[in-house]
C-alpha positions in Angstrom: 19.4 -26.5 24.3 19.6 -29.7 26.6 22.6 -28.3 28.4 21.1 -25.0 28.6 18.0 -26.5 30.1 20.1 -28.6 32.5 22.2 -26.1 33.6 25.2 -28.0 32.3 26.9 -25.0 30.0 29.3 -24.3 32.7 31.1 -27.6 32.2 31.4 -27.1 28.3 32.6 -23.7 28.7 35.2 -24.4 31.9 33.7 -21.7 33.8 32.9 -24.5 36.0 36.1 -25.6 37.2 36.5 -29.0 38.9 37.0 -28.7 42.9 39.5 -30.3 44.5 39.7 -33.7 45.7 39.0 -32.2 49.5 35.9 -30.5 48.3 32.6 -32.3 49.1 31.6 -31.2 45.7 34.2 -32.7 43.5 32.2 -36.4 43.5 29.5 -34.6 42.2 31.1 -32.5 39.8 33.2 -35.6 38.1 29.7 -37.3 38.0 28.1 -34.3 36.1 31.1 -33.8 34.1 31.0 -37.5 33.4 28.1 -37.8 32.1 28.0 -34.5 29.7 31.1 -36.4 28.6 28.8 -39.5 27.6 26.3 -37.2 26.4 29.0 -35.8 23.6 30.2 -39.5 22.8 27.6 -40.7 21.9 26.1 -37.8 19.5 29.1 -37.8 17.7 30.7 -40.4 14.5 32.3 -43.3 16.3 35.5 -42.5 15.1 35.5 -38.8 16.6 34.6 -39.9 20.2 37.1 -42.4 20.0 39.7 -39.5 19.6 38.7 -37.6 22.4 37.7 -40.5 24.9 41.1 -39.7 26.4 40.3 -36.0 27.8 39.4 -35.7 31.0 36.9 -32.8 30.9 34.0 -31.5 28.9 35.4 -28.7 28.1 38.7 -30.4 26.6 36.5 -32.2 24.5 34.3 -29.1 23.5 37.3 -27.0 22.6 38.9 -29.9 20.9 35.5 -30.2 18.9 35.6 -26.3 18.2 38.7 -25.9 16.9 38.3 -28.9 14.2 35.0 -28.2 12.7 34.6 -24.6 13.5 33.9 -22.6 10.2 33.7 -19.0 11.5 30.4 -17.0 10.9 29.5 -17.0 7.4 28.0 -13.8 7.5 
């Protein structure tokens, strides 16, 4: 719900795609993405964010998340 509310589900889902370096934009996207990043980190068992403290984008990290502890839909 708090990316939802923050408009911050575009970085989780990579629909958001990082500018490039040229772009005005791309400071403030890494700064977003960044801090979503922190967000994860710190919500998750120590030893889980210290695997994927190496990715370099949300999204990495959500998919990476997804396809360890997704269980499909039970019903």
């Amino acid at each position: 719900m708090a990316l939802r509310s923050k408009n911050k589900l575009h970085f989780i889902n990579g629909s958001l795609p990082r500018p490039d370096d040229e772009d005005h934009d791309s400071l403030t996207w890494d700064r977003c993405n960044t801090m979503i990043m922190s967000w994860i980190s710190n919500v998750v068992d120590a030893e889980i964010s210290q695997s994927v403290l190496w990715m370099d984008t949300t999204s990495e990290i959500w998919q990476n998340l997804k396809e360890r502890f997704y269980q499909g839909d039970v019903f």
